[in-house]
RODO-2510 file (C-alpha; in nm, 4 decimals, decimal comma):
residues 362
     n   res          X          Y          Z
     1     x     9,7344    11,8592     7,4595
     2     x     9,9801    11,5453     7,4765
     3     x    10,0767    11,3746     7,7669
     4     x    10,4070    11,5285     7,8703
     5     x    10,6751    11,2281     7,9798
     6     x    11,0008    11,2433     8,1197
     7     x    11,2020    10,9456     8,0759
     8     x    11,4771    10,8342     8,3512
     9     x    11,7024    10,5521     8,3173
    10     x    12,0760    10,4692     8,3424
    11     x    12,1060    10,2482     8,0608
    12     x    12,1167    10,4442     7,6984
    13     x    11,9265    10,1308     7,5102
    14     x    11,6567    10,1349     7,7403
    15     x    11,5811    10,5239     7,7607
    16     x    11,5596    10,5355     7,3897
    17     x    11,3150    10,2218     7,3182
    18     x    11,1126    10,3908     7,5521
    19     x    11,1827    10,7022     7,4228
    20     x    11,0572    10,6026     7,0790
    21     x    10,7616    10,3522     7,1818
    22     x    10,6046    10,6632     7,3310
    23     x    10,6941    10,9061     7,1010
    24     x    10,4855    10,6968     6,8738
    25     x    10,1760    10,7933     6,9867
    26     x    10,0813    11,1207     6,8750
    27     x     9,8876    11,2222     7,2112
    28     x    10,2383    11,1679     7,3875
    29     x    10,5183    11,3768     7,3987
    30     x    10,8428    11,2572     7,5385
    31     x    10,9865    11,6446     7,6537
    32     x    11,3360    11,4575     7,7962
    33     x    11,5632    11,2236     7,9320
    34     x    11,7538    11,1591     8,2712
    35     x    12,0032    10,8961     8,3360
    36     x    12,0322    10,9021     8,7605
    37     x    11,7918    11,0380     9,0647
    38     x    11,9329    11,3702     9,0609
    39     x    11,9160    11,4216     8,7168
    40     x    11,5195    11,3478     8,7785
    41     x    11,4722    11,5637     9,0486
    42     x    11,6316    11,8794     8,8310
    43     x    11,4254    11,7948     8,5149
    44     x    11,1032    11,7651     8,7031
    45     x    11,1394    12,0635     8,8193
    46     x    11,2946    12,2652     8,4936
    47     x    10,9710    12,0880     8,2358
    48     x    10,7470    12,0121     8,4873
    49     x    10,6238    11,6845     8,2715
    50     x    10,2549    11,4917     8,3200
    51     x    10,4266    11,1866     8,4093
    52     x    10,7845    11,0285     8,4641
    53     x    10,8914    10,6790     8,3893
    54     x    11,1541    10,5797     8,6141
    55     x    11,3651    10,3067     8,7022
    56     x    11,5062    10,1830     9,0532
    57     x    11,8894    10,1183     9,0219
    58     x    12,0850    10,4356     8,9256
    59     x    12,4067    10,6048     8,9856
    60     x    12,3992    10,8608     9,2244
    61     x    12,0308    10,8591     9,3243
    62     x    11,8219    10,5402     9,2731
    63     x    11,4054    10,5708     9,1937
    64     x    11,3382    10,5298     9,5376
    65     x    11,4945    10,8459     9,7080
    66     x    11,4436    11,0724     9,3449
    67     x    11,0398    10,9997     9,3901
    68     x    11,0230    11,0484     9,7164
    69     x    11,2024    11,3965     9,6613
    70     x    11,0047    11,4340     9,3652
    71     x    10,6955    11,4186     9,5801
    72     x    10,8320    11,6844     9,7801
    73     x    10,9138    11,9388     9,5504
    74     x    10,6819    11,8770     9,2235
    75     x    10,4396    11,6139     9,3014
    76     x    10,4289    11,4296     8,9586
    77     x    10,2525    11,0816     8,8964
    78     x    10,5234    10,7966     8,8757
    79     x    10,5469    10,4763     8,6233
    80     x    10,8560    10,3008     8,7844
    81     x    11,0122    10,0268     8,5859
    82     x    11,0600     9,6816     8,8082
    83     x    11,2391     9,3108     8,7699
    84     x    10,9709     9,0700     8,8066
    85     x    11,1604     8,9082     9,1250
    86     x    11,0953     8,8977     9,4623
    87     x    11,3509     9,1966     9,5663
    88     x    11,1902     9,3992     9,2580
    89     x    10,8398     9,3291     9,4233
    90     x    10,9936     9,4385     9,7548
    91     x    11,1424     9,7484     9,5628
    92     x    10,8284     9,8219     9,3658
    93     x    10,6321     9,8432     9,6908
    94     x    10,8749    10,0296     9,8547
    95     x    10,8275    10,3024     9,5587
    96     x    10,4558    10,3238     9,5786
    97     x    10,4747    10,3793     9,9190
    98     x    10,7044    10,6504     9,8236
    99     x    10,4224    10,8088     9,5673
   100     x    10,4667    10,6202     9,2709
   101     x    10,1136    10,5425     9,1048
   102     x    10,2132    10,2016     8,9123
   103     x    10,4616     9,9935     8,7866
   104     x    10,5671     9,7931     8,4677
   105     x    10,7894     9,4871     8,4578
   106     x    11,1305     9,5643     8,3001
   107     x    11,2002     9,2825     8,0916
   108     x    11,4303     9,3751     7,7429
   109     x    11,3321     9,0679     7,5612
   110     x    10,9294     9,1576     7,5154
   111     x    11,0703     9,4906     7,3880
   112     x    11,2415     9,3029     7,1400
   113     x    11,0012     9,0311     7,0400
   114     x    10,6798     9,1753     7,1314
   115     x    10,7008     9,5776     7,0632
   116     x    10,3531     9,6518     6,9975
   117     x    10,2118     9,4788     7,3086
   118     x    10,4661     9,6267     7,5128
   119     x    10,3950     9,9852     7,2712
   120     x     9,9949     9,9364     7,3807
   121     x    10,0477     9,8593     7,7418
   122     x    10,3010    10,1353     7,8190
   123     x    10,1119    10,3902     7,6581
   124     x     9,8055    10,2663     7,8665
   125     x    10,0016    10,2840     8,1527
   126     x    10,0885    10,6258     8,0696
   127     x     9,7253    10,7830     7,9853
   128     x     9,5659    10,6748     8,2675
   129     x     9,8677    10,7887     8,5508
   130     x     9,8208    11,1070     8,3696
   131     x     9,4495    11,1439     8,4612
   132     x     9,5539    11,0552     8,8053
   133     x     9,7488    11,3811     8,7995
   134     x     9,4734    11,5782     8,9701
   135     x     9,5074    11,4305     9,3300
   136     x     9,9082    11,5439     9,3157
   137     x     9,8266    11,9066     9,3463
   138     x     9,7475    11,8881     9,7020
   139     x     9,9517    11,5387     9,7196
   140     x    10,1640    11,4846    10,1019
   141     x    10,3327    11,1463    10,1454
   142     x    10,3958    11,0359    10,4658
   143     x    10,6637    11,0734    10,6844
   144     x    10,7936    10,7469    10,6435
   145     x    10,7729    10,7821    10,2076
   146     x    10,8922    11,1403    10,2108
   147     x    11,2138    11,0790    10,4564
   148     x    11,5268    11,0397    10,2188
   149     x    11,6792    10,7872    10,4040
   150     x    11,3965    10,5598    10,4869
   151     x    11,4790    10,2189    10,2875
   152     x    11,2249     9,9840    10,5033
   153     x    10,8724     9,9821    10,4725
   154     x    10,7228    10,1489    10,8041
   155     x    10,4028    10,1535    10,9605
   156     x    10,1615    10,4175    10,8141
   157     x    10,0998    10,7212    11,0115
   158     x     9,8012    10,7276    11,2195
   159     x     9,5389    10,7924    11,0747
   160     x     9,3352    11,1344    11,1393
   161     x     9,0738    11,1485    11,3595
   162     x     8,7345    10,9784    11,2418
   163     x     8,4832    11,2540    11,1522
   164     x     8,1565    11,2430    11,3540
   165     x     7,9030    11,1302    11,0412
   166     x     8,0558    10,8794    10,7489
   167     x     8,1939    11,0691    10,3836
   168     x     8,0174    11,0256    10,0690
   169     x     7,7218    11,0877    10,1994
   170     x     7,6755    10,7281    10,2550
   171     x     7,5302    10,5683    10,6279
   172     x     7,7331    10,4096    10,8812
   173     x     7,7315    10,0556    10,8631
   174     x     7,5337     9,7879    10,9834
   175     x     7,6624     9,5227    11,1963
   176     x     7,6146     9,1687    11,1101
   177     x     7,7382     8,8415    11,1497
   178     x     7,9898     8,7879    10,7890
   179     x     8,0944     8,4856    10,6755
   180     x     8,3707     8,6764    10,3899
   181     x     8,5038     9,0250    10,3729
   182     x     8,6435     9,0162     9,9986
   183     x     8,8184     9,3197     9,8357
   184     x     8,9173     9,3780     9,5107
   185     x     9,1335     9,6269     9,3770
   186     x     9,4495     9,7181     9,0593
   187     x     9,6030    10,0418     9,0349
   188     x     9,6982    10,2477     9,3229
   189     x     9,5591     9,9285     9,5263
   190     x     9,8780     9,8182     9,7018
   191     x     9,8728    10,1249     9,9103
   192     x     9,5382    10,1714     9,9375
   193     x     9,5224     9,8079    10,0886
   194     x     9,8122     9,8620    10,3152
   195     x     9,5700    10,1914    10,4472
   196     x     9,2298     9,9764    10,4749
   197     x     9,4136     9,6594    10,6707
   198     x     9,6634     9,8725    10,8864
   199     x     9,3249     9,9981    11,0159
   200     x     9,1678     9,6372    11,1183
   201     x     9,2060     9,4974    11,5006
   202     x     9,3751     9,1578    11,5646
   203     x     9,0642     9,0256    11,6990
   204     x     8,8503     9,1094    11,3225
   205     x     8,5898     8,8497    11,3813
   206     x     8,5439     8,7806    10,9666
   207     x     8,8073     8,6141    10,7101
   208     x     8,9029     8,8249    10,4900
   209     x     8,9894     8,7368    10,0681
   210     x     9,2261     9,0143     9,8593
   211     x     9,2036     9,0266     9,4958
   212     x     9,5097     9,2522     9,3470
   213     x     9,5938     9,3152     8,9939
   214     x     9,9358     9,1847     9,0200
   215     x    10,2152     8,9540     8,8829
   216     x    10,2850     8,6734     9,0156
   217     x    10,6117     8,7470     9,0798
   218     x    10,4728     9,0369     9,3075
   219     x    10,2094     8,8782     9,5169
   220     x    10,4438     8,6911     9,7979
   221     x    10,6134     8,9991     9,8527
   222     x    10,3067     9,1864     9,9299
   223     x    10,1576     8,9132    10,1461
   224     x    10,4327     8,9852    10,3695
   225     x    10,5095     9,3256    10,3718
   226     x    10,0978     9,3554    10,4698
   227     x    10,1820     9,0638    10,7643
   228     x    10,4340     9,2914    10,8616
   229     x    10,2446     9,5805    10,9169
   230     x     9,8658     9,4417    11,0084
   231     x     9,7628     9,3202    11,3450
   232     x     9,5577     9,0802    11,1352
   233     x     9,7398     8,8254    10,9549
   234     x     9,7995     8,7998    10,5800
   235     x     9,9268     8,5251    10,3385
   236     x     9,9371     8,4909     9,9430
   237     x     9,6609     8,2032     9,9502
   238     x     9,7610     7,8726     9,9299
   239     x     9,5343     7,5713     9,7433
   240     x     9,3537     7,4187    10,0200
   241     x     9,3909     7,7032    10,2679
   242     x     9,0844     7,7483    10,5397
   243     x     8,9280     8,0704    10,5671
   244     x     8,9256     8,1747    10,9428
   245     x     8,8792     8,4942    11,1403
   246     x     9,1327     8,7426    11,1039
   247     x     9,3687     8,6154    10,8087
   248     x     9,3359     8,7860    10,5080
   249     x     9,4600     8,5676    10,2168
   250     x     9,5774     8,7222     9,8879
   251     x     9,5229     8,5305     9,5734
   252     x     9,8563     8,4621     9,3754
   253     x     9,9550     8,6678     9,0816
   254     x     9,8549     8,4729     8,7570
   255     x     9,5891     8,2481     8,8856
   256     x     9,2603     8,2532     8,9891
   257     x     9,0808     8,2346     9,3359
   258     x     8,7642     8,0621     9,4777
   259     x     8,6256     7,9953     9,7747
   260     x     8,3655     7,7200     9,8020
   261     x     8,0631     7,6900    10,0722
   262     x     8,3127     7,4976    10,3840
   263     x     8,5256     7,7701    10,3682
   264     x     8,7851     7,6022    10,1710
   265     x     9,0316     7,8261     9,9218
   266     x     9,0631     7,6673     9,5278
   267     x     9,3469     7,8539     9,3638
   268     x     9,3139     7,7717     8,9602
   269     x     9,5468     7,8276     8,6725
   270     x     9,5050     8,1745     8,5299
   271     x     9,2823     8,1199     8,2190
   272     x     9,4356     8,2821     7,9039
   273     x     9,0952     8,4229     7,8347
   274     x     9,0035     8,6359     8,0849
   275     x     9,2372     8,9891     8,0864
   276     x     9,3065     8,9536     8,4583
   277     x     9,4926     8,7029     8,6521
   278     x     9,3836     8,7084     8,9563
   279     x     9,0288     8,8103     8,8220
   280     x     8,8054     9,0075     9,1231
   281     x     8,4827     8,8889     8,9453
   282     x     8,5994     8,5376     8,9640
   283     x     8,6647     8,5541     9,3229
   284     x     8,3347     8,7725     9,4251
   285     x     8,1126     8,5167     9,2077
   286     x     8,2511     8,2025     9,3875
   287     x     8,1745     8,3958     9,7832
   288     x     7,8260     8,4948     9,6120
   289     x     7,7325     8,1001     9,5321
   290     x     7,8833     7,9982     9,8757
   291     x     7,7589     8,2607    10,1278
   292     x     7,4747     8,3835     9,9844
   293     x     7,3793     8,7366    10,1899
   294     x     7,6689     8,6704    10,4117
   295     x     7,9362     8,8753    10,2034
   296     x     8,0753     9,2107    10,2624
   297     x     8,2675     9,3000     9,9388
   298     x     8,4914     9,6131     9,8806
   299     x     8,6037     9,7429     9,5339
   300     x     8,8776     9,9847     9,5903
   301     x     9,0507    10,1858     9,3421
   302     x     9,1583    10,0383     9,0075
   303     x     9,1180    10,1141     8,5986
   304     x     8,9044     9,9421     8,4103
   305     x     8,5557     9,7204     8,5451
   306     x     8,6650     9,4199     8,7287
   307     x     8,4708     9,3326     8,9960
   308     x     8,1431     9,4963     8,8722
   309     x     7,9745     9,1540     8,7614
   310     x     8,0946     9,0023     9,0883
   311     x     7,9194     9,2570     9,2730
   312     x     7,5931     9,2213     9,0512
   313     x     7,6378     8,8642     9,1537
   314     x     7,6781     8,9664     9,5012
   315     x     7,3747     9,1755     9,5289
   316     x     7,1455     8,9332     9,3864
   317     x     7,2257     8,7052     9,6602
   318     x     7,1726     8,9636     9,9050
   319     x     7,5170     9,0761    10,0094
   320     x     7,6424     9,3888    10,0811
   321     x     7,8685     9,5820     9,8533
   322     x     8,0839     9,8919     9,8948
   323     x     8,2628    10,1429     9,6710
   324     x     8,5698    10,4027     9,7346
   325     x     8,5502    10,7323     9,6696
   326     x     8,6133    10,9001     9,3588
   327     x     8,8534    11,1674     9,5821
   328     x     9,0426    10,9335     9,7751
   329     x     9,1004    10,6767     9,4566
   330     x     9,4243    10,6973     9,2394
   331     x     9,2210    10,5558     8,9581
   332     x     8,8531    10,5807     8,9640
   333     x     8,7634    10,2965     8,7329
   334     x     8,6868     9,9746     8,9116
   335     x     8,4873    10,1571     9,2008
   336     x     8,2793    10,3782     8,9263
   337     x     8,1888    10,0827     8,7260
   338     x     8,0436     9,9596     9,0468
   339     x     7,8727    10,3130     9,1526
   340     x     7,7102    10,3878     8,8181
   341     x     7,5649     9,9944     8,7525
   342     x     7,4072    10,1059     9,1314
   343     x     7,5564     9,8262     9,3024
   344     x     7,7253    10,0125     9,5729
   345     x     7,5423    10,0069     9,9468
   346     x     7,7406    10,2368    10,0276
   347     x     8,0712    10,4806     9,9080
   348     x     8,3178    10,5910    10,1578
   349     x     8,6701    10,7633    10,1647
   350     x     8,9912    10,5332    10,2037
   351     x     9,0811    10,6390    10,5155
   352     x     8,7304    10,5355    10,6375
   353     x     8,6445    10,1777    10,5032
   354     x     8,8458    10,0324    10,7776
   355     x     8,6899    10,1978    11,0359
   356     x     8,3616    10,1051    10,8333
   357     x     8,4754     9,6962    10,8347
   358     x     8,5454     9,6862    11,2329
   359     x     8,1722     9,8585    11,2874
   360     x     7,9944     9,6496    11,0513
   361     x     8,1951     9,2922    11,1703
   362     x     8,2448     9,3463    11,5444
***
């Protein structure tokens, strides 16, 4: 069966190059168009499509409020559409708190000059939010992402109570003295960050490193929405920046990250080579040469296998190495890659692993 899309934008060019770049593939079928929010919300509902593509600024109803009603009414995975600037970043976030599962620049000249990488990404992009779909059936967004009117990001909800033994059949942690905590994540990570760090005392005894698919455009933006709402700290890493006890620091979009044995941050060009820029490996091979056993590493939800020869890395020298859940994971790539090379010490929920870091640090 093809994947079923719904395509809303205001602008007429736009809704038909997309209309036609995924009509293209033969395992896609585009079943209709919207041009506002509202319009959204009332064809979600009437063909009940796989996925929806969606942009942010509409008439009448921008992406924002129509996923968040979406959400409410016919949970449906979410592609929004996004300028690569720092209000799109703040926009993009403010939609995947809302529900939506991942975004796409919106840029009109690569549609132009470069249709078949754009054609190959967004169709990507579109297969894999489609196998997502299973976790929307019993989806609930919080109260801050399902209120209509919310435009700020807010403070997640508490989180439920901790159950008495750890999920996934895994053991509690043990405590020990870390040099690193480094986590690496892509799709469905920005929230699923915001979830693990929200959870983390001011007083987490460990530095912390973030590795995010993400452009570079986006990655400021983040950093500060995340210091807005940890009691830890949290910066887009800086060249030269000192690892110290309760900062996490996020490595910038389009360049790579490193950590050397003093503690001391390197942040390197992106190299055109490698297919992600910041690169999780990259980062989890440099804190395997420089702490040795001394490394707690987290691979949270993400497509593809980044991060999996970081963690072999890491487990050769010793270090520990966790996985998320296939349940709790948008995209349950990056985590199994880990899991089936048997490289995980241990697989929890999301809504445990930050309970998990305070045990095993403090």
């Amino acid at each position: 069966m093809p994947v079923k899309v719904l395509v809303v934008d205001d602008s007429g060019f736009f809704r038909r190059r997309v209309s036609e770049i995924l009509s293209a593939d033969p395992n896609i079928q585009v079943v209709g168009t919207a041009t506002n929010g509202r319009e959204a919300i009332d064809q979600a509902l009437a063909l009940k499509p796989d996925v929806i593509t969606m942009d942010y600024e509409m008439p009448m109803m921008d992406g924002i409020t129509a996923v968040r009603h979406i959400m409410q009414r016919c949970p449906t995975p979410v592609l929004m559409f996004s300028s690569l600037t720092h209000e799109g970043a703040r926009v993009t976030l403010d939609a995947l708190d809302a529900g939506a599962v991942d975004y796409l620049p919106k840029n009109f000249e690569d549609i132009s000059r470069n249709p078949e990488k754009v054609k190959q990404l967004l169709c990507e992009k579109v297969h894999t939010i489609a196998r997502s779909n299973r976790r929307y059936s019993s989806f609930s967004p919080s109260p801050a992402a399902a209120s209509p009117t919310s435009s700020a990001p807010a403070r997640p909800a508490p989180a439920a109570p901790a159950p008495a033994a750890p999920t996934g059949g895994s053991p509690a942690p043990k405590r020990k003295a870390y040099k690193l905590v480094a986590i690496g994540t892509s799709t469905g990570g920005p929230v699923a960050l915001q979830r693990v760090l929200t959870q983390l005392p001011g007083n987490f005894p460990a530095p912390i490193v973030l590795i995010q698919h993400m452009p570079a455009a986006f990655t400021k933006a983040f950093a500060e929405r995340l210091d807005k709402l940890c009691r830890i700290s949290v910066k887009e890493a800086e060249d030269g920046d000192m690892l110290r006890p309760g900062l996490a620091l996020l490595a910038p979009g389009g360049k790579q990250m490193m950590v050397d044995p003093r503690g001391v941050v390197k942040i390197l060009p992106g190299d055109e080579r490698l297919n992600y820029k910041p690169c999780v490996d990259i980062t989890f091979g440099s804190a395997a040469k420089s702490f040795n056993d001394k490394v707690l590493a987290v691979v949270l939800t993400g497509m593809g296998a980044d991060g999996r020869e970081g963690a072999r890395m890491l487990k050769q020298s010793g270090s520990q190495v966790w996985a998320q859940d296939e349940a709790s994971c948008v995209i349950y790539g990056m985590p199994m890659a880990v899991a089936k090379a048997n490289l995980a010490d241990a697989i929890y929920g999301l809504d445990d692993i930050g309970r998990h870091l305070t045990e095993a640090c403090l």
